[in-house]
C-alpha positions in Angstrom: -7.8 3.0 -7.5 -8.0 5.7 -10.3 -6.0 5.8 -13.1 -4.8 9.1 -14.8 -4.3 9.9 -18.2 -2.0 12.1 -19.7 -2.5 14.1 -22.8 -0.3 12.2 -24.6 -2.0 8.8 -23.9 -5.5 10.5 -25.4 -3.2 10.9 -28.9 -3.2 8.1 -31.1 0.7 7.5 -32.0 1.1 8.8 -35.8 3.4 6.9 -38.1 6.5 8.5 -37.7 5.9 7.5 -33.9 5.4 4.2 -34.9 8.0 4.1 -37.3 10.8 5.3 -35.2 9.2 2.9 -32.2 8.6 5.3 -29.8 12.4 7.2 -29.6 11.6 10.1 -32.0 15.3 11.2 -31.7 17.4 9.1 -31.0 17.8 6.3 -33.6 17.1 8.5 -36.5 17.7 12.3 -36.0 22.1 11.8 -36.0 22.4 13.4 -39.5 20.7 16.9 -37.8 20.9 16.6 -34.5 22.5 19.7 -32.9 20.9 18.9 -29.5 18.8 22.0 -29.5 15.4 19.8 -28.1 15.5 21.6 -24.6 15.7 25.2 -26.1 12.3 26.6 -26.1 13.2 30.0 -28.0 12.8 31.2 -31.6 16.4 31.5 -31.5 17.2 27.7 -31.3 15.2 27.5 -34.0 17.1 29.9 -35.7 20.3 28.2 -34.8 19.5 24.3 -35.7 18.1 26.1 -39.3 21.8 27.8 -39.5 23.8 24.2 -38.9 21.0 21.9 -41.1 22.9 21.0 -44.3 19.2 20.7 -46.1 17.2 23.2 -45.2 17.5 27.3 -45.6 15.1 29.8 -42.5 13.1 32.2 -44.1 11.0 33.7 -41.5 9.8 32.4 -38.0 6.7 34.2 -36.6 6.1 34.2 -32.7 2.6 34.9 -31.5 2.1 36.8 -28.8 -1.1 35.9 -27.4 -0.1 31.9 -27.1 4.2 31.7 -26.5 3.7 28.5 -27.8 2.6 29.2 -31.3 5.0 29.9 -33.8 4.8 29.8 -37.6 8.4 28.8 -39.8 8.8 29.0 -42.5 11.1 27.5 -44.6 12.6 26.0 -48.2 15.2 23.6 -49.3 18.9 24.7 -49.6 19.7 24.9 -53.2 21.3 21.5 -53.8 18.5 19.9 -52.8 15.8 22.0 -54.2 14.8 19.2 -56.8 13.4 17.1 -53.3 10.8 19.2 -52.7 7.9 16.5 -53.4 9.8 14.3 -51.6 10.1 16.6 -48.2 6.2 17.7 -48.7 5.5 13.8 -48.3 7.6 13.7 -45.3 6.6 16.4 -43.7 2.5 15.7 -44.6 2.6 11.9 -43.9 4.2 11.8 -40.8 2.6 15.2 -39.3 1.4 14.9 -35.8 -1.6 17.2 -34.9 -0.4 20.0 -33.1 1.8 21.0 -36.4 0.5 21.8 -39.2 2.5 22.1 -42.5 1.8 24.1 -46.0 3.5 24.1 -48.9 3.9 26.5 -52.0 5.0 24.8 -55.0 5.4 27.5 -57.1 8.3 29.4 -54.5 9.3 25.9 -53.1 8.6 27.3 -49.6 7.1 25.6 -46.4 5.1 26.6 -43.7 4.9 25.0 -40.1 2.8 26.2 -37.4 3.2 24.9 -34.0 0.7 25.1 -31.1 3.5 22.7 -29.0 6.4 25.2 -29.0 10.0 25.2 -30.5 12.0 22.2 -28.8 8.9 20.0 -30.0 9.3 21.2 -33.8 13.1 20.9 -33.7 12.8 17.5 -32.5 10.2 17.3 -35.3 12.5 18.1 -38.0 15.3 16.5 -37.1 13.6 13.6 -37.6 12.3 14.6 -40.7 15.5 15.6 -42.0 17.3 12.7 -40.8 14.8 10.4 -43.4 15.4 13.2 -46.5 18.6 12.3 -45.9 18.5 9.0 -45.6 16.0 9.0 -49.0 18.4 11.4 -50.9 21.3 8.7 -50.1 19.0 5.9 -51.4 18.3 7.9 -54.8 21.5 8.4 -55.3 22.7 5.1 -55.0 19.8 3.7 -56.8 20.4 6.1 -60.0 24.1 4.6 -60.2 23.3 1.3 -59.5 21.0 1.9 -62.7 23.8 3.5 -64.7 26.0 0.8 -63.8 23.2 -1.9 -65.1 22.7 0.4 -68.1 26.3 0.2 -69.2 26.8 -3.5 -68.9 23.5 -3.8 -71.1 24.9 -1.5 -73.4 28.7 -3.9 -73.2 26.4 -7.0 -74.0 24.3 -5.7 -76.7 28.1 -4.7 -78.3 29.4 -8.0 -77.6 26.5 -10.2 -79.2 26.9 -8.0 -81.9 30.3 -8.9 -82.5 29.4 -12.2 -82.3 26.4 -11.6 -84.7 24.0 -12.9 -82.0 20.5 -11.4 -81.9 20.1 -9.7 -78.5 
């Protein structure tokens, strides 16, 4: 009996694999999801950048010695521009190999290069975009959650000193 494995058994699963157990798509990516995973052409890519909420398409680069390498690249729409850390550690921490990311700082602009094709990187980023949102929703409940704490320290410190006790 011999047993054959595939190229995706020889990969170690990465994090986001791990984290998402296994269904890349399909428990996280509903925020994005324009069900463009089957497309294989620049121009899906084109079109899930058009309908994402976050993110604004600056260039896409098609190779034509390998139809399977592409280059994106990419920056936050303007709402959202102040997330950029927070979208480089997304993007970097849950990276699988055959994508590799950069990111400019200074212009707030990101590169991805794929050696897998497009359906692969828009399944990719809908799951990456799918946990900014998800994180942008947590900050922003957590900062008013804080204000909300803040003002009733604020009442109490005015109350004990009405009542002339030391806070």
């Amino acid at each position: 009996m011999t047993q054959t494995i595939t190229r995706a058994e020889e990969q170690r699963p990465t994090f986001l694999q791990v984290f998402v157990n296994g269904e890349r798509t399909k428990q996280i990516s509903n925020v994005e999801s324009h069900n463009f995973t089957n497309s294989k052409s620049p121009d899906s890519l084109h079109d899930w950048f058009v309908k994402s909420a976050y993110l604004s398409l600056l260039e896409v680069q098609v190779f034509s010695a390998d139809p399977g390498l592409f280059r994106v690249s990419f920056k936050l729409k303007a709402p959202f521009a102040g997330s950029f850390i927070l979208l480089r550690g997304l993007l970097e921490f849950s990276r699988p190999k055959s994508i590799s990311i950069s990111a400019n700082a200074a212009s707030n602009i990101f590169e991805l290069t794929s050696s897998v094709g497009v359906a692969f990187a828009i399944e990719y980023l809908d799951v990456i975009v799918g946990m900014l949102a998800r994180e942008i929703r947590f900050k922003s409940h957590l900062k008013s959650i804080l204000r909300f704490e803040r003002s009733v320290k604020e009442m109490q410190a005015e109350l004990y000193k009405e009542l002339g006790i030391p806070s």
